[in-house]
Every structure is written in structure tokens, then in C-alpha cells.
N, C-alpha and C positions, 0 to 999 in steps of 0.2 A: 618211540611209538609204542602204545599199548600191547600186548600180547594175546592170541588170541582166545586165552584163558585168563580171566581173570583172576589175580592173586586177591583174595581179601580173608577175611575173616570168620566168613561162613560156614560152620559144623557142618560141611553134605554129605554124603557118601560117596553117591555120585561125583567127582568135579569136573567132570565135563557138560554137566548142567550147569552152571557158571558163566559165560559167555561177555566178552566186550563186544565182539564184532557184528553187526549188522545183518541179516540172513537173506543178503536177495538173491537171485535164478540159482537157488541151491547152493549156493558157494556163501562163507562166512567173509564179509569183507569189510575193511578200514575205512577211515576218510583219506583220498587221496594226499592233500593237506596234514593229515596226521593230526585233523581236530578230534578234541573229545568232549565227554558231558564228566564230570564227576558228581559222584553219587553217595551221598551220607547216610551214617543211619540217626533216624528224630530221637532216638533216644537219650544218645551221647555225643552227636557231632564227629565221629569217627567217620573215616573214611573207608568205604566199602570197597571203592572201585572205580573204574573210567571206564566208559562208553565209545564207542564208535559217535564223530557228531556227524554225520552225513551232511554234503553241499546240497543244494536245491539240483544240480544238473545227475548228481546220484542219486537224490529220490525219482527223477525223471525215469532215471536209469531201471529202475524199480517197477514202473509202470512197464519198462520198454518189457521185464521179464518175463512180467504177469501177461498181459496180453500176446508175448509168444506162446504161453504155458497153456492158455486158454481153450484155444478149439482142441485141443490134447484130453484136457480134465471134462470140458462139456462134454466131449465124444465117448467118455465112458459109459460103461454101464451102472446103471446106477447103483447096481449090488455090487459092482467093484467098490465106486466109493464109499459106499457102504461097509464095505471091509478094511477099507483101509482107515475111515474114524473110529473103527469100534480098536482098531489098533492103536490108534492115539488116544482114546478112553482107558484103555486094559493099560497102559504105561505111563499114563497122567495120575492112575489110581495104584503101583504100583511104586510110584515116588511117590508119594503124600507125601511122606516126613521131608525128605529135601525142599519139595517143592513151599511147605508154609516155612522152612526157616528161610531159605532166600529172602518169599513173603515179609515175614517179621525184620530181618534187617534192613531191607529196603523202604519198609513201611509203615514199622512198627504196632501194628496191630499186634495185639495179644495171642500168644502160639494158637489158641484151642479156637480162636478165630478165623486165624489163619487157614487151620485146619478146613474147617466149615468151610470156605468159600475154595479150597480143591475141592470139597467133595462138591458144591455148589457146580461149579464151573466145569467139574467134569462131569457132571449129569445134562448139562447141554451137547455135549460130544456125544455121549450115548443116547442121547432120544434124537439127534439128527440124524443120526450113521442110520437109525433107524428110518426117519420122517423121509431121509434122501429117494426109497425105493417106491416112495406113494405118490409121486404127482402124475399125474393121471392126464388123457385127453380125455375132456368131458362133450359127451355129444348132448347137442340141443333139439330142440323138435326146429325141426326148418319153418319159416315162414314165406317160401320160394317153391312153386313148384319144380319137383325135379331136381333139384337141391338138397344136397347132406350137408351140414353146418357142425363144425368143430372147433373148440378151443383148445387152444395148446397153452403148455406153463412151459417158457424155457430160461433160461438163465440170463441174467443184464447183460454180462460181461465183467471187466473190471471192476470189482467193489473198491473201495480206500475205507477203514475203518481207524475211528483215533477213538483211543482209552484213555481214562483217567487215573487217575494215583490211588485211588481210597477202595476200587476193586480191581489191582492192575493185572489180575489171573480171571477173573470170572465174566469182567468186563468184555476180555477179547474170547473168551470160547463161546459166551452167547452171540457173540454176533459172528465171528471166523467159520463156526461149527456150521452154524444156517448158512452163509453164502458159501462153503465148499458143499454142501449138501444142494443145495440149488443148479451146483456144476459151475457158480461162479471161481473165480481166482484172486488172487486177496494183495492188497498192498496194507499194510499194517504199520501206524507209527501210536507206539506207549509213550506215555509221562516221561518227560525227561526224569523225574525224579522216583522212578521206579522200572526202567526198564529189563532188568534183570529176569522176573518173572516171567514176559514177553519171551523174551531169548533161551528163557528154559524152555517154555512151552513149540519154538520153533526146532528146538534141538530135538524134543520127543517128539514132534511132526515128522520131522525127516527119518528118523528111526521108525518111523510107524509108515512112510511107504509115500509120503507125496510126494508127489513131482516136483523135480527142481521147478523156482518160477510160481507155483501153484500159489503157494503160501510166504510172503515176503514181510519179513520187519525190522523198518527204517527208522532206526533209532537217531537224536539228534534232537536240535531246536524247533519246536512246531512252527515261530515264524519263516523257518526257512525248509520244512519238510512239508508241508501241507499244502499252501500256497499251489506250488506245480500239480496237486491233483486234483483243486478246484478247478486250477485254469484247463487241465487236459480232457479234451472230447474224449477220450479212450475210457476215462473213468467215469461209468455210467454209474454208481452209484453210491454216495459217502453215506456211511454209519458214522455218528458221534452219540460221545457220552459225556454230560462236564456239565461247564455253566450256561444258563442262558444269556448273558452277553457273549460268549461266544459261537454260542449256538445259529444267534444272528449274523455272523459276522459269515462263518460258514455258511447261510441261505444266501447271503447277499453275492459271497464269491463266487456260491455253485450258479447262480442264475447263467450266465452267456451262454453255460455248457445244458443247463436245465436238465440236472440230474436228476435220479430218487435220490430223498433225505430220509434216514431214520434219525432222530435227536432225540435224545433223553436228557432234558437239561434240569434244572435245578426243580427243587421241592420246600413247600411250605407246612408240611403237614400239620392239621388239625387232629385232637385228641377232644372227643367229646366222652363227657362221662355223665350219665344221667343217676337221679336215685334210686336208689331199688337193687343196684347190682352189689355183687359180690366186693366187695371194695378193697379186697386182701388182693383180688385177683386182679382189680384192674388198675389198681397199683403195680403191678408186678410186670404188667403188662407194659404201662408208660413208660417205667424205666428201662425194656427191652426198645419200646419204640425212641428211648429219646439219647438214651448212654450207648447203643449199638454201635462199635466202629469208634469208639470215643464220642461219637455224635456227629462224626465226618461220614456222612450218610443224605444222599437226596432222599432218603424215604423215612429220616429222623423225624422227629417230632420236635415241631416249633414251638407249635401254640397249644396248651394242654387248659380245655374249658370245662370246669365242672360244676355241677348244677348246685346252687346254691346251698339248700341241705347239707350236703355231704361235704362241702368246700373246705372247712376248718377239719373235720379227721380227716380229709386225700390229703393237706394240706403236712399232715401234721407225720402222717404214715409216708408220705413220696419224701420228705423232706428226712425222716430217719431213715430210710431204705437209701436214700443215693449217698448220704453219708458212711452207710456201710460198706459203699463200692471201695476197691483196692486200687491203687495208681502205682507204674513202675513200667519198668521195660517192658516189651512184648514177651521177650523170650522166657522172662518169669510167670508169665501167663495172669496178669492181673485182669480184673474188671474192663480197666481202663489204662491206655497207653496214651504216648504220645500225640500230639499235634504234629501235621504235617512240617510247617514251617514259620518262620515267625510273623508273617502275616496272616496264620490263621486265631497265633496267641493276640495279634492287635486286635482283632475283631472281634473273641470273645470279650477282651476290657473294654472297647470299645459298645457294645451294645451293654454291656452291664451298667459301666458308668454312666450310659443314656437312658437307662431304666429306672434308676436308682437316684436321677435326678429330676425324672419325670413322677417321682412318687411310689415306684415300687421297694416291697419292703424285700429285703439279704436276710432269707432263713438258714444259708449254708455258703458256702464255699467264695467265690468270688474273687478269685486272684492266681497266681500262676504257684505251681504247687511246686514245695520242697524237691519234688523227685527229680528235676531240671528246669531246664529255660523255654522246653516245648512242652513243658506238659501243665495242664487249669486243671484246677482242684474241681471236682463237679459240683454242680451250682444251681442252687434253687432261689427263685425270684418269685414272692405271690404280689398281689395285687398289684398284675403289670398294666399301665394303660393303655391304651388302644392305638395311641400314637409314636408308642417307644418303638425306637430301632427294632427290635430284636421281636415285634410282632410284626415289623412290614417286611423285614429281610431275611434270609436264609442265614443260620447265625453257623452252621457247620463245625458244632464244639459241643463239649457239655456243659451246655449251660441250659437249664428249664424254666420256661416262664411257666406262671398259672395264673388264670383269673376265672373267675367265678359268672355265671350266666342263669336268667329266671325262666327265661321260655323256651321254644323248642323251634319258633319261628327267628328270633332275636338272636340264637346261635346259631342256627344255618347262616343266615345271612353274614356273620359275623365270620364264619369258616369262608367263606365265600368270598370275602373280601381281598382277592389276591390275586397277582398277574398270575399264580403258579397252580400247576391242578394237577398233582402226582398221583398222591394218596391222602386217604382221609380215617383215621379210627375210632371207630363210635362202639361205646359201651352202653347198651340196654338189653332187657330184657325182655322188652316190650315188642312183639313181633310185628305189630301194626307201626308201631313206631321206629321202629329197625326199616321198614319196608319203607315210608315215606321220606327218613331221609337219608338212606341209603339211593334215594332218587332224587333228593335235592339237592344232596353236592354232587357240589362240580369237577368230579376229580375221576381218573381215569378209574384210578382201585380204591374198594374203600374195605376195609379190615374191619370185622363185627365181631367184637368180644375176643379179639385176638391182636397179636403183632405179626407173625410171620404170617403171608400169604405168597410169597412168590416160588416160583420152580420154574423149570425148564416145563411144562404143561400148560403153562397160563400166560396172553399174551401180557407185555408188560408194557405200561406206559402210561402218559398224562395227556390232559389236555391244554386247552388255553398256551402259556406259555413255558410248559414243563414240556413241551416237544410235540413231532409228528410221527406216526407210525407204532408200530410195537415191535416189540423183541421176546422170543419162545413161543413156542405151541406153534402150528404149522401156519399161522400169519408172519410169524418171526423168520420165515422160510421164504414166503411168497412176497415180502420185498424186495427177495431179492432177483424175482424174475420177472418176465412180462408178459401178459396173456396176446398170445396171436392167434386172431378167427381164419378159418379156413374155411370157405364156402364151393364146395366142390359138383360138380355137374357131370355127372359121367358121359353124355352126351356127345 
């Protein structure tokens, strides 16, 4: 049987940040059975560590704790829980350095990456700990005589949240942070293949003051951990973050129980570049929208369109610029790291070789790079056609398409063309022209002369089929509760 510290090869300080075992009603606990998950790092194939694998009648077990925990954590004040997040912020930010190496071996992203996404992730802890003390009953004017009319915000009940692999730290404190802030109580299952970071971040919970129960995470196989909190009435509301076929599969389970859904599933992002701009910068810019993460990113950049003019120098500048990127371990801090797993290196060859035979020309890279057996050389592709793989699919790699576009109606449309509506990046200068199609896509967020736009301030999300609902800013809160009218008559 595992130990309840994992031995591996982790530089921490800490190592009791480290964690195998499972964290529900406050207690660290094994698989009955003595199953586990093992855990690599994409760098080298090394073995990090084993996991707790939880049976489906233990993630049950999980539910049973949360919703003991519940009318407890609802029935505070909300400036208690309030204090008690800004104490899991103050010691989320207090480990940084542990917390991105875990990160990097489990995930391989690039340390200074790594980095960014604690201070990311723990800026949702601290703008909830705050958002927690403001929900409000709002009085309405009556339309009853005699009648006082009120709304209330109060909390779902049992949230169930599942993270993905490619933000396995920032993924779960934007949405855990708002549903404890809400006064909900949390059943948590991470990436089998990154659960580490989850287990740190429940061990700095517990030291910062939640309640046994409050805060639970059920590491193990999602076909056998998730399942019991679609089917369970107690779990009034599932957060996901991942793909859109999965995404459906969760709408389809949660239906009998007719939950709330947050989903944030896949992304196709358009890069529109028109003439006239700064071209040094909006270079600069693509390769932040499309090489971030190694390009293991739903808010990557797919399809990068630029206005005929300018198409042979972006062409000529994006294509020396991403060959200057650095490939290598995370923990050396390069450019660019690893791929998760070897089916994410088939789908980069996979869409290049359907590009490449579809008529696009190979300005750079295109094949799996010297540094190991997960990691693609990054990779430019121009004149890709409209049919290739790798413009209809989420290609989640570094790999860049370009093609070139004459109008400004004939590239909307063309950005539009897609089940997916995350984000969208448009470069002009044009403020009449920024303004109209900034209103013609169809995409939740669209980024203007920029790549970053998100924070813990702004809600986040897509439309069409990149998901329902948002996450941050105090919408990312009010998911998780539900408004109850009170219509009162003192009479």
C-alpha cells in the first residue's frame, strides 16, 4: 500500500505538500482495495508517484461528507468564510515555489509558467474570500398591494467540480474558491494525470481552517469517480473544465438529477490581423496566443488569419520568432515543454500530415523534437486550407496554421465557422472596425490588440459549444447559488 506521503523526486520544502491519499470528511484516506493511479513526469517518463485510486462507492462516500459538512459551512458568517479563504490565499502565496515544482513535474509546463498560474489561481482565492461578504438581499418594488417582495442568493448545496491536466492548480481555485464563497461545499476529482497539485492545494485548505467535509478531493479514475455525482440528487451542481465531448456526456448524465452546469470545454481560437498594425507586435502577440502552455491551452490559437498585405512579412516574422522558441524540460524553464501524453504527439502529426497533404506549405518545425518522445518541435504551416484538420479541430499543440484573407466580411464569417466560441483575437487599429467585429464574433471573449485578458475580475467563458455559464467576477459566484423570492404580507 502507498504511504501517505508520497516518496518521489520533487525539490519542496515543504513535503508534506506532497500527498497520495485522497482528502475527504477531513481525513487523508486510501482505496480500500489498495488501488492506485501512477503518475509520470512528460518530460522523461520517470515516475513521480501513486495516487489514492478511489472505488465509485468512496467517491459516494465523498458526497456522504460534503453534504454532512454543509448546513455547518452555509450557516456561517460570511466574514468568517471570508477569513478563512484569505488564509488559504496568504499560504497558496507563501508556497509558490513548491507549489509550481510539483506543477512542473507532474505537468511539465515551464517553471516561470508554472509560476504564473499560483499566482493566477491564487488570485481567485483572494477576490472570493472577498466577493463571499457581498451577496446581498435585493428588495424589489412590489407589484401586490400590501406586499414587501425580496430576493435572496443562497447557496446550491453540494458542488462536484472536475479539472483538467493543462491548469491542474488554477483550474480548481477558480471554481472551489466561488462555490466555498457561495457557502456551497465541494467534492473535487483532478486529472488522473496530475493530481498532485489538487492534494497540495487540499493540504493548504486544511491548514488554513476548512472544515473537515467542506472541501473534498477524490482522486482516481473519472470513469469510476464522477459517474456517482451525476447520478446523486444531493449534488446540486457540477463545474467542468476539459473537452467538449466530454462536456456532453456530463449534460447528458446530469440530466435525471437536472443540475446547474458550468462547462468550459474546448476552444478554436481565431487570430485576425488586419493592415495597418504594428506587425512587430502582433507577432508577438500570436506567438503568446498560440505557443502558451506549449499550445495545450483552450484559449490557444488555432487559426491565425491575416490580411493579405501583410501575409508574406507576418508570414516570414511569426515563422523566425517561433523558431527562436527553446524546447526542454519544464524545470529548465524553456519557451516550451512537453506534451501531455502520446496522444497528444499523434494529433500534432496527425493534423500536420493532413495539412501538408491538403496543400499547405512546412515553414518550420513538424516533427517530434530531439528533446524526447513528448515533446513537437513548434511548427508553422502557411497557406493552410479551409478543409485541413487542424482548421476544423482543436489541434492542442504547437503547431500554427496561417492563411491569408481579402475582406473583413469573408474573415468573420470564416472565424465563425465553428462548433466552438471561446475566444477570439483581433488586431486593428481601426476603432470603427474593432467595434463591428468585435460584435460579429461569435465568441464569448475576444482580445483586441492583446493575448492576455483573463483574471479573477472577468467572467469567463464561451459560447455555442465551448460551454455554459462563466467562471470569475461575481457571476462565477452566483452559479453557484439560487435566487429565492420571498413575498411577505405583514398582515
Amino acid at each position: 500500500m502507498i504511504q501517505d506521503r508520497a516518496q518521489t523526486g520533487i525539490a519542496v520544502d515543504d513535503g508534506k505538500l506532497v500527498r497520495s491519499f485522497s482528502y475527504v470528511g477531513g481525513k487523508w484516506t486510501s482505496a480500500a482495495d489498495g488501488a492506485v493511479l501512477r503518475v509520470t513526469d512528460p518530460a522523461n517518463g520517470a515516475l513521480i508517484g501513486e495516487v489514492a485510486a478511489l472505488s465509485a462507492g468512496e467517491s459516494t462516500g465523498a458526497v456522504d461528507a460534503a453534504q454532512a459538512a454543509f448546513a455547518g459551512w452555509s450557516g456561517m458568517l460570511p466574514q468568517e468564510r471570508s477569513d478563512i479563504l484569505r488564509r488559504w490565499f496568504d499560504l497558496i502565496v507563501a508556497h509558490k515555489e513548491d507549489l509550481a515544482r510539483i506543477m512542473v513535474a507532474e505537468q511539465g509546463k515551464p517553471l516561470s509558467e508554472a509560476r504564473g498560474e499560483i499566482d493566477y489561481g491564487a488570485s481567485f482565492v483572494e477576490f472570493y474570500a472577498e466577493e463571499s461578504k457581498r451577496p446581498n438581499i435585493e428588495g424589489v418594488t412590489s407589484h401586490l398591494h400590501s406586499a414587501e417582495v425580496e430576493l435572496w442568493l443562497e447557496p446550491v448545496g453540494v458542488v462536484a467540480l472536475i479539472t483538467p491536466w493543462n491548469f491542474p492548480m488554477a483550474m480548481l481555485t477558480r471554481k472551489a474558491a466561488a462555490a466555498l464563497a457561495a457557502g456551497c461545499s465541494v467534492v473535487a476529482h483532478p486529472s488522473g494525470e496530475t493530481p498532485f497539485s489538487a492534494l497540495a492545494l487540499a493540504e493548504l485548505a486544511e491548514r488554513a481552517g476548512v472544515p473537515p467535509g467542506v472541501f473534498n478531493v477524490v482522486t482516481g479514475s473519472a470513469p469510476t469517480v464522477v459517474p456517482p455525482w451525476t447520478a446523486d440528487h444531493r449534488v446540486r451542481a457540477l463545474s467542468f473544465t476539459g473537452s467538449t465531448e466530454v462536456g456532453r456526456l456530463l449534460y447528458r448524465n446530469s440530466a435525471d438529477t437536472v443540475k446547474k452546469l458550468v462547462l468550459e470545454l474546448g476552444g478554436h481560437a481565431p487570430v485576425i490581423v488586419f493592415k495597418g498594425v504594428d506587425l512587430d507586435h502582433a507577432v508577438a502577440e500570436a506567438i503568446k496566443a498560440k505557443f502558451a502552455t506549449s499550445g495545450q491551452d483552450c484559449l490557444g490559437a488555432n487559426r491565425i488569419f491575416v490580411e493579405r498585405p501583410i501575409y508574406d512579412e507576418f508570414c516570414t516574422r511569426f515563422t523566425a520568432a517561433a523558431q527562436a522558441l527553446t524546447v526542454g524540460a519544464g524545470i529548465d524553464d524553456p519557451d516550451i515543454g512537453p506534451l501531455m501524453n502520446e496522444n497528444a504527439i499523434a494529433k500534432q502529426q496527425e493534423h500536420v500530415a493532413d495539412a501538408l497533404a491538403k496543400g499547405a506549405t512546412l515553414r518550420c518545425g513538424g516533427d517530434i523534437h530531439a528533446a524526447g518522445p513528448l515533446f513537437y518541435q513548434p511548427t508553422v504551416l502557411i497557406d493552410v486550407p479551409d478543409d485541413a484538420l487542424v482548421l476544423r479541430e482543436e489541434t492542442f499543440g504547437p503547431v500554427a496554421a496561417i492563411l491569408p484573407f481579402d475582406s473583413e466580411d469573408e474573415v468573420v464569417a470564416r472565424a465563425n465557422d465553428t462548433e466552438y466560441g471561446l475566444i477570439a483575437y483581433l488586431h486593428s487599429h481601426d476603432p470603427r472596425r474593432i467595434y463591428r467585429i468585435s460584435r460579429a464574433l461569435q465568441y464569448g471573449m475576444v482580445a483586441v490588440n492583446r493575448t492576455k485578458v483573463t483574471g479573477a475580475p472577468i467572467p469567463f467563458g464561451g459560447t455555442k459549444q465551448s460551454g455554459l455559464g462563466r467562471e470569475g467576477a461575481r457571476r462565477g459566484m452566483e452559479e453557484f447559488m439560487e435566487i429565492k423570492y420571498v413575498c411577505r404580507d405583514w398582515a
